[in-house]
C-alpha positions, 0 to 999 in steps of 0.5 A: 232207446225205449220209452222205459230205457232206465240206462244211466245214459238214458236218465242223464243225457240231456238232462236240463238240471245243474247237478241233480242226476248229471251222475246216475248210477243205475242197477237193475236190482239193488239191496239198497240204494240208500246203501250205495248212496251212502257208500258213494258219500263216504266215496266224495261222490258230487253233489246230485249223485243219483243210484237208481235200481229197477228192484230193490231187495233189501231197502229200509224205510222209515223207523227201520221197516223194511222197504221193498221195491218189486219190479216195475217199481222204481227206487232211487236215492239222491246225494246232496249236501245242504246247509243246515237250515234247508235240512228240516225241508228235504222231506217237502222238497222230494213229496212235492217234486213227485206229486209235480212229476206224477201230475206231469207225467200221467194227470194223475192228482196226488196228495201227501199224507203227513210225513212222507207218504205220496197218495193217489185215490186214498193209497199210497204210491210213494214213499219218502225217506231222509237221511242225513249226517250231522256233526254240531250244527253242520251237515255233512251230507243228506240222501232223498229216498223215493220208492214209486209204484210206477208199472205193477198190480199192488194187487199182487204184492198185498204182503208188502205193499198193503193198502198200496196202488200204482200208476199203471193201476190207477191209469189202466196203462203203463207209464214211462219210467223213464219220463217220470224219471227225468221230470222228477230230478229236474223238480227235485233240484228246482224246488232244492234252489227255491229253498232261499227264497222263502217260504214257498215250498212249505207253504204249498206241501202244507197245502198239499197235505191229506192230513190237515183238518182230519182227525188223526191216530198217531203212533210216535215210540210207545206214544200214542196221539189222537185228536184233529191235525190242526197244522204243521210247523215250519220244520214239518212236525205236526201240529195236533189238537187233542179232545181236551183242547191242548196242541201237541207237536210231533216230530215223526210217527205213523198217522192214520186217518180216522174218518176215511178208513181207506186211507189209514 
């Protein structure tokens, strides 16, 4: 077993989690692993169901974007099936259990730039997607979507990775898949069954947000936001305060970060 063995055996065995990833599904290439994912709901699959592709092809980000995933990226969904009430905090629970698992694993310092964008010296490296069924107030299941730059030069892929970086980039090395791997599922969960003890996971991914205090541009549709990134509120929408003083709250939309170009 080597040190990038993405086998379901490898990422699974011995694993110390509960239920996330105590199934995996791995491909070496994938259309989508949202897509199995769903599938495997639709299939009863448990709760904690991993899919997990060297490659994927043909994945959708968020506002329908395409999202590829070149080799030596890794992309990977996950199965759960949450009350309502934690719903609102899946996006922080998967941004935080990687920024943990790329400080673990590599030293690296990251941030996270509001909603779902996982940065290392001002470029992303991560995406986050959430998607979920919903019937009146209940859920029927919610699937985490992670696409990391781990082991690749984003230099090569700048038509589909713009203003990205990687791991290996950033640390001039490779980096263990495999361990990056297996320290991320156990984060997921452990920040997953921290949820009902309060509020210390929004409170830290607020902490962890690049955007705050910055001035921001935010697309939202056909809306378009400017001014400071004054907070975010409980269920992660942005709070924004404009020229004219007034608070704005967004839900979901594309930021860019005015003051620091290499960031937006």
């Amino acid at each position: 077993m080597t040190a990038d063995d993405l086998s379901s055996l490898a990422i699974s065995s011995g694993l110390k989690t509960r239920f996330v990833g105590q199934r995996v599904d791995y491909y070496p290439r994938l259309s989508s692993t949202m897509e199995v994912a769903r599938e495997g709901v639709q299939q009863g699959a448990p709760e904690g169901t991993v899919i997990i592709a060297d490659e994927q092809s043909a994945g959708k980000g968020r506002l329908n974007r395409v999202w590829l995933s070149p080799s030596g990226s890794v992309s990977l969904s996950i199965v759960l099936y949450p009350s309502m009430a934690y719903l609102p905090s899946f996006i922080m629970v998967a941004s935080l259990a990687v920024v943990h698992s790329i400080w673990a694993v590599t030293g690296l310092c990251s941030h996270i730039k509001w909603p779902n964008d996982v940065l290392v010296n001002g470029k992303k490296v991560c995406g986050v997607l959430i998607e979920s069924g919903v019937r009146g107030s209940s859920v029927d299941y919610a699937i985490i979507g992670i696409g990391l730059n781990v082991n690749l030069r984003a230099s090569d892929f700048t038509d589909i990775l713009p203003a990205a970086t990687s791991l290996s980039d950033e640390l001039g090395r490779d980096v263990s898949r495999l361990e990056l791997l297996r320290c991320l599922l156990v984060k997921i969960e452990n920040l997953y069954l921290s949820l009902p003890a309060g509020d210390s996971v929004y409170r830290e991914w607020r902490n962890s947000l690049v955007t705050l205090g910055r001035k921001v541009r935010v697309s939202a549709g056909e809306a378009i936001y400017e001014g400071i990134a004054e907070s975010v509120a409980r269920d992660g929408s942005l709070l924004l305060r404009d020229l004219n003083g007034s608070l704005s709250q967004i839900s979901a939309g594309d930021v860019s970060l005015q003051d620091i170009n290499s960031e937006g």
